[in-house]
C-alpha positions as CSV (number, residue, x, y, z in Angstrom):
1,X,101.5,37.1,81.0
2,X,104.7,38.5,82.5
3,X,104.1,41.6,84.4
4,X,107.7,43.7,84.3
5,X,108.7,44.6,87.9
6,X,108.4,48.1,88.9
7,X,111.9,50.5,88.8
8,X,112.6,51.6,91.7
9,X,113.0,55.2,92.4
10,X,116.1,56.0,93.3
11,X,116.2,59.8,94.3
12,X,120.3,59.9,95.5
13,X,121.1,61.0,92.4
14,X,118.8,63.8,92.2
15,X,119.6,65.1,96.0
16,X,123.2,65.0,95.2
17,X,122.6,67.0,92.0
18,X,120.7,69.2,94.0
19,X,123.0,69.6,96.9
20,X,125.8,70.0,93.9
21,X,123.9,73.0,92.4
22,X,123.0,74.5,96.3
23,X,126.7,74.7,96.9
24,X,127.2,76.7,93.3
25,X,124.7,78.8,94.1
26,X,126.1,80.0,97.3
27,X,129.4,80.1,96.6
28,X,128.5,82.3,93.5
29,X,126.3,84.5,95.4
30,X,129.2,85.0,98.2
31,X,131.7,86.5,95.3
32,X,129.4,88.4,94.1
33,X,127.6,90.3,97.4
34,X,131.2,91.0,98.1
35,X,132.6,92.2,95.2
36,X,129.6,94.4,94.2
37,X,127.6,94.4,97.7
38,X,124.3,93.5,98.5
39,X,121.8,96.1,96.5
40,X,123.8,96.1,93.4
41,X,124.0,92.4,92.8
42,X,121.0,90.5,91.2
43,X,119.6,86.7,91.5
44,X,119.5,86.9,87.6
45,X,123.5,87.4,87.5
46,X,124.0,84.8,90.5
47,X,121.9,82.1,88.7
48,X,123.4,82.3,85.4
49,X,127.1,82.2,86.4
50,X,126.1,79.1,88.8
51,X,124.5,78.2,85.4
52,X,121.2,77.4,86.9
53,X,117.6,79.1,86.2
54,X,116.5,82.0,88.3
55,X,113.7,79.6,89.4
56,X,115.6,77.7,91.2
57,X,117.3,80.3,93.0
58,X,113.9,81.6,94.2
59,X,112.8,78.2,95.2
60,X,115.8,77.0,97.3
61,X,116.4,80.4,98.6
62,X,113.8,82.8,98.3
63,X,115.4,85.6,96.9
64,X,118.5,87.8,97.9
65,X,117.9,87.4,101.6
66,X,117.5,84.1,101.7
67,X,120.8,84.0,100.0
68,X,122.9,86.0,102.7
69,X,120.8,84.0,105.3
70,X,122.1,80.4,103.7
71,X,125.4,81.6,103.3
72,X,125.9,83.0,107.3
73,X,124.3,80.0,108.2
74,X,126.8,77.6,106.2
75,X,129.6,79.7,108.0
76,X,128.4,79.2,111.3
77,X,128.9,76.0,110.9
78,X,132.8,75.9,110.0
79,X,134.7,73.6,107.6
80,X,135.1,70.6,109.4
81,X,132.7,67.5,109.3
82,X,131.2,68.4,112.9
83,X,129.6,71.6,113.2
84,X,130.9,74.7,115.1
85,X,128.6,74.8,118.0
86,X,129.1,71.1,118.8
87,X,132.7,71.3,118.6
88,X,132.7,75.0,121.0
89,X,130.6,72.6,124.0
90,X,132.9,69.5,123.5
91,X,135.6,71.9,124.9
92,X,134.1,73.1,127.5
93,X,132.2,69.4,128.7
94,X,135.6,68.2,128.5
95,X,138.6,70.3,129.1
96,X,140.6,70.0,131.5
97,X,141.3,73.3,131.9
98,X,140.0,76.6,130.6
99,X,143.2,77.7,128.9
100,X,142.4,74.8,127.2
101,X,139.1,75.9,126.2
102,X,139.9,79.4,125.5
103,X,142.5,78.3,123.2
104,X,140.1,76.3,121.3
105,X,137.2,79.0,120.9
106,X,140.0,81.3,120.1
107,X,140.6,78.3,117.1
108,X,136.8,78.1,116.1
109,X,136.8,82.5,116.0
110,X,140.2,82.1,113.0
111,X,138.4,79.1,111.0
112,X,134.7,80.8,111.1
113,X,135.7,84.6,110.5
114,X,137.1,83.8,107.1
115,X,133.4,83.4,105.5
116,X,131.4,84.7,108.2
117,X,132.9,87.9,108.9
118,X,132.4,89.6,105.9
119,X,128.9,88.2,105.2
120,X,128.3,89.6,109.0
121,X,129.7,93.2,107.6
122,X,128.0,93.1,104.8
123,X,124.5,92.8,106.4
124,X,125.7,95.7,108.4
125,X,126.1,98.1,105.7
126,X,123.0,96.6,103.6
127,X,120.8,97.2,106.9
128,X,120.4,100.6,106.9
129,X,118.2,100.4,103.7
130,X,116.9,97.3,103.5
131,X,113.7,95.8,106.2
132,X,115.0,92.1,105.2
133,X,118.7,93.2,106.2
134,X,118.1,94.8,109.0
135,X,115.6,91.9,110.6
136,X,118.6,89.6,109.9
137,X,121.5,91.6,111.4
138,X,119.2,92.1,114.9
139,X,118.7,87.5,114.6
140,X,122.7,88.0,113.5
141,X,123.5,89.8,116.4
142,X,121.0,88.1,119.0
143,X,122.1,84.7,118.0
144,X,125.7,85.3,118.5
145,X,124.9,87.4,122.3
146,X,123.2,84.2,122.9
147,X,126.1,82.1,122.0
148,X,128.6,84.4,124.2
149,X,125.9,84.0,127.0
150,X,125.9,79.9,126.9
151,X,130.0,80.2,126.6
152,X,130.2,82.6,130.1
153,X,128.0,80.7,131.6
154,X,129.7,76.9,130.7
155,X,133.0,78.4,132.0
156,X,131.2,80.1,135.3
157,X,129.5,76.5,136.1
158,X,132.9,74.6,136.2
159,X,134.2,77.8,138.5
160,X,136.9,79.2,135.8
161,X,136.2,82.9,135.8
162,X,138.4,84.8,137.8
163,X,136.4,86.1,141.4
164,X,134.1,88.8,140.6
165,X,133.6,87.9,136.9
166,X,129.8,87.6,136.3
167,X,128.2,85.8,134.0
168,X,126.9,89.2,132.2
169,X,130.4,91.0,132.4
170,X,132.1,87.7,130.5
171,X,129.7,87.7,128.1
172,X,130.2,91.2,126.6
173,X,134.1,90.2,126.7
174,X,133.5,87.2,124.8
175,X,130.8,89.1,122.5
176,X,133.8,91.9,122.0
177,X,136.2,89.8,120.5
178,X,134.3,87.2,118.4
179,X,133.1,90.6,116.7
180,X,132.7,91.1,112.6
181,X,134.4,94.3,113.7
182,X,137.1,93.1,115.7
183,X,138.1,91.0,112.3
184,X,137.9,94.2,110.5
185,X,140.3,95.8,112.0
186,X,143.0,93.6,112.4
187,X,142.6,91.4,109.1
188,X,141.1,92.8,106.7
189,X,142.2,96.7,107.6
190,X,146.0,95.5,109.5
191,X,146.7,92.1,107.1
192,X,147.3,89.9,110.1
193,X,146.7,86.4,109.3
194,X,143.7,84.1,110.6
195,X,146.3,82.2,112.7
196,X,147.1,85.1,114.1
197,X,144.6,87.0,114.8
198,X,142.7,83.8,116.2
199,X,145.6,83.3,118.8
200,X,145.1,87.0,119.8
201,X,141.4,86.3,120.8
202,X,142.5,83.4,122.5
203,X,145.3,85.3,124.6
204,X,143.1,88.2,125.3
205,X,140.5,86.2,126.9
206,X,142.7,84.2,128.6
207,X,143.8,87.5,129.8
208,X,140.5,89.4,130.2
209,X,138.6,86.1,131.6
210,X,141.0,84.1,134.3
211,X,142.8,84.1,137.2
């Protein structure tokens, strides 16, 4: 008796479907939280135009803060195939010089505050009446202090901030103008350009930071 050989599973399919509807979702639930903001828009509406089920919204996400919370979290980690953060300590492990490294940040601030900005501003405004929002803007805001922190401190071990520049004083500089705020102002309120606007975080810590 011939015994047929097992199929075997072969789950790439499914994890690239699933990773395929993941990236709907999200980019659905961006348009909408900033078109209609957070309280007004619904899972139901977000699952139907990624043309999913609301179930499995709820089960990759956990709701509408689970939803804001993927979607900060994909813009912290940029567009290019290397995340952010690893790209921000390659520059200042290897730089030659912190211009150099200011630039670069100043680079990383015009490619992140695109997406993360306004998802930033719009936990901000949805914070004030919602727990979930407001737990997340306080990890929002201590995540990003903490990133300022580990920058000042990179650029104070290889002896690049101007004498008398502390640690503490360089991050609240740096924490200043990597701001949802700052981005506010002088992109979405003034119409300067990314570009632009990331070249003027990088000259005014340049400025604000060195000799």
């Amino acid at each position: 008796m011939t015994v047929k050989a097992k199929r075997r599973y072969d789950s790439s399919r499914r994890r690239e479907q699933a990773e395929r509807t993941r990236t709907a979702v999200l980019d659905v639930a961006y348009q909408e939280f900033l078109e209609h903001g957070y309280a007004a828009t619904t899972v139901t509406g977000i699952a139907e135009q990624a043309r999913t089920s609301v179930e499995t919204v709820y089960k990759a996400f956990g709701g509408k803060g689970g939803l804001v919370r993927a979607l900060w979290e994909r813009a912290l980690a940029g567009t290019g195939p290397v995340p952010a953060p690893i790209r921000s300590d390659a520059l200042s492990t290897t730089a030659a010089d912190p211009v150099s490294v200011l630039k670069g940040w100043g680079s990383l601030t015009a490619e992140l505050s695109p997406t993360g900005a306004p998802i930033v501003l719009l936990i901000r405004a949805a914070a004030g009446t919602d727990v979930d929002m407001a737990d997340l803007l306080a990890e929002v805001e201590d995540q990003r202090r903490r990133r300022m922190r580990h920058n000042a401190r990179r650029l104070k071990q290889r002896g690049w901030l101007r004498p008398g520049m502390s640690v503490s004083r360089a991050t609240d500089i740096l924490w200043t103008y990597s701001s949802a705020e700052l981005y506010d102002l002088l992109v979405l309120r003034s119409g300067w350009s990314a570009h632009r606007y990331g070249q003027f975080v990088a000259d005014a810590t340049v400025a604000a930071l060195l000799d």
